[in-house]
N, C-alpha and C positions, 0 to 999 in steps of 0.2 A: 761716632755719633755722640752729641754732648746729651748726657742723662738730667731728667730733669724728674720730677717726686711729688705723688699726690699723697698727702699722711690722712687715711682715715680715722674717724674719732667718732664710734661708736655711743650713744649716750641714751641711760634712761634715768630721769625724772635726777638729773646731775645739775641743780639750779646753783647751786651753794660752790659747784665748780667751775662754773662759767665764766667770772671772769679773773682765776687765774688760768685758765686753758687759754682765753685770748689773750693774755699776758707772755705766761709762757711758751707760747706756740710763735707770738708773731716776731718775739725775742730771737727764736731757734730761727725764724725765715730769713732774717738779719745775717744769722751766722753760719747758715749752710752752706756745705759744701756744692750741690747743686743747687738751680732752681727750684725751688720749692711752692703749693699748696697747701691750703686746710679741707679737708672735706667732711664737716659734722654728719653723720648718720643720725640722726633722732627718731629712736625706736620706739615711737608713739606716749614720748609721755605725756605724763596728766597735774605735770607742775610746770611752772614757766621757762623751760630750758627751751622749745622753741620759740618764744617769744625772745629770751634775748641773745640765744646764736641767730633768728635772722638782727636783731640791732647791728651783730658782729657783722655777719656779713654785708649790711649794707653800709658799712662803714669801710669796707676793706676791702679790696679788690681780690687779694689771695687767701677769700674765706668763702667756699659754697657752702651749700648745706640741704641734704633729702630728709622729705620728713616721711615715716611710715603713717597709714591711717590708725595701724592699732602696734603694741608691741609683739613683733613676732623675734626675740631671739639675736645674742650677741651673732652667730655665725647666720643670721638673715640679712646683719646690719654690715657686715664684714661682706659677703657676698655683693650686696648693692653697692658697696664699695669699690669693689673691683672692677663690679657692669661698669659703673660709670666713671672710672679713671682713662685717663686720653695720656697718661705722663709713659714713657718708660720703665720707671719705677712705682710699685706702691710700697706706702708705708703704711703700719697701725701703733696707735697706740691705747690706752685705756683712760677713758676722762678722768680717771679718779687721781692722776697723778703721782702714784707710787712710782713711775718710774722718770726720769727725766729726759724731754725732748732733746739736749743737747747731745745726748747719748748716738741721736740717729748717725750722728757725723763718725762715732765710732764702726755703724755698722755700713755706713757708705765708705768707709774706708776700704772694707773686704769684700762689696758687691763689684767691684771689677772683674773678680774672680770666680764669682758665685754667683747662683742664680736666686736664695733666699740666704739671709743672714739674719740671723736670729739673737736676742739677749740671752742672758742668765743672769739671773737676780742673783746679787750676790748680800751677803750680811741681811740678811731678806727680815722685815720690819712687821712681822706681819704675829699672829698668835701663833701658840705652839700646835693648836687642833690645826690651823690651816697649814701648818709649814708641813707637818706631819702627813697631812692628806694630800696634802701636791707630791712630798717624796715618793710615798705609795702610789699614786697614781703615774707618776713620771715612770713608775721603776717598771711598773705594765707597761704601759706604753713601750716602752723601749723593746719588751721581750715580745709585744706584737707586732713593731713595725722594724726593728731590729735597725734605726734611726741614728740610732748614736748621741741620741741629743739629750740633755744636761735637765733643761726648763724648758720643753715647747710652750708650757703655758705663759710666758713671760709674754706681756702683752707690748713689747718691741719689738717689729719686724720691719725688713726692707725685701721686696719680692721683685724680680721683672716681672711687669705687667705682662708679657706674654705667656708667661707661666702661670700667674696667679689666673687670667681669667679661661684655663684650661682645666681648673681646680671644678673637679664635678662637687657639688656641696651638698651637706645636709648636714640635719642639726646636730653640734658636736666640732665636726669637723675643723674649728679653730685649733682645737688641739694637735691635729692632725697635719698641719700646715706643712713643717719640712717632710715628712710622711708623703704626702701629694706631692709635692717636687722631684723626690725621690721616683716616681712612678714615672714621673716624666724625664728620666734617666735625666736630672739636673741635680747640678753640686751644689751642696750646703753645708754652712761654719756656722760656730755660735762665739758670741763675744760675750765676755763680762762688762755687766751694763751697772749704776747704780740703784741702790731699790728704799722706797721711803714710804710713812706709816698715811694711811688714808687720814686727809684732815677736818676731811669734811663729807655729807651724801653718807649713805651707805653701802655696804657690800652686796653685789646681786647674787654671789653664787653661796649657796651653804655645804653642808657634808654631801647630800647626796650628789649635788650637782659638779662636787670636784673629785670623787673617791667614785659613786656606785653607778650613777648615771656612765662617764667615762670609760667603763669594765664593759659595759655594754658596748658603746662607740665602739670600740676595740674591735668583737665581732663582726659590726659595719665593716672595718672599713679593711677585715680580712674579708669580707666576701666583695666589696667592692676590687680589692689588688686582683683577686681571680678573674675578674669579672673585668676588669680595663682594659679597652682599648688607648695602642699609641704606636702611632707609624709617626715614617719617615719618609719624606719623598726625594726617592730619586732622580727623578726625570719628568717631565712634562711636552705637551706640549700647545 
């Protein structure tokens, strides 16, 4: 079956990014490996990023965009992302641009094999408190979901859609992405991706929300593993 990729793009009050995201995104559409989408999530903000992703999308055929009524939450904006993909594959990335869209084509390389493929930021452009508080937080995560992975927070992914929209959610659970695949007894890799210094907008998450909030998710989403169901059907009829 030929794969074809809806890239959600999660965005709050991201005016000042809008239009290199429509720059760089329709650039990457040009150069993808499959058929590709854009699908803005806009998590209610209260600057003009919905006013000009719909310009974008009415201007472009391979640009949707849901708008929420208030902001509820990167992994609320992610989730609706996924209700409302029809592609094969999803992808995500983060408006802010720290990573590069041309990158997806590195992790569509290793989705024929896998059922989510993930970044790692590498040479990571970021402060030392943030770089610091991802490592601690990666290095839990790992010893709760026992994952294997490097950066789940790296905001590059490529997921089958049949997978991703099997992903029970709650808030948090971005982090958790290869974690939930995992449960669904599906294979995942991670790739070194590139990573660059935010240029514009500001940063949504602070210390607590990447170091203490996260140490909690943790708990979730060891009672959620207990607590999962997942069959297999053998037969029908």
């Amino acid at each position: 079956m030929k794969e074809n990729l809806t890239i959600i793009v999660p965005l709050f009050n991201e005016e000042e990014n809008i239009e290199r995201l429509n720059n760089e995104l329709s650039d990457f559409i040009k150069k993808s490996l499959v058929e590709s989408q854009i699908l803005f999530i806009n998590d209610g903000s209260t600057d003009n990023s919905e006013i000009l992703i719909k310009e974008i999308c009415n201007t472009n055929e391979k640009f949707n965009f849901i708008s929420f009524t208030k902001n509820c939450g990167l992994s609320a904006a992610i989730k609706a992302g996924f209700d409302y993909t029809k592609t094969s594959l999803v992808g995500y990335i983060d408006a802010d641009l720290q990573t590069n869209p041309q990158d997806f084509n590195l992790l569509l390389k290793e989705i024929s094999n896998n059922d989510l493929v993930t970044g790692v930021r590498t040479s990571r452009k970021d402060s030392i408190i943030k770089n610091i508080s991802s490592f601690i937080a990666n290095t839990i995560r790992k010893i709760f979901t026992k994952d294997n992975m490097i950066d789940t927070g790296c905001p590059l992914k490529v997921i089958r859609s049949s997978y991703a929209k099997k992903i029970p959610m709650f808030r948090g659970i971005h982090r958790f992405l290869p974690a939930m695949i995992l449960l669904q007894n599906g294979r995942i890799t991670q790739v070194p991706v590139r990573h660059y210094p935010r240029l514009a907008g500001k940063a949504k998450f602070g210390f607590f929300n990447r170091l203490i909030g996260p140490l909690f998710d943790c708990f979730a989403y060891l009672w959620m593993k207990k607590k999962y169901i997942n069959y297999q059907i053998k037969d029908n009829e």
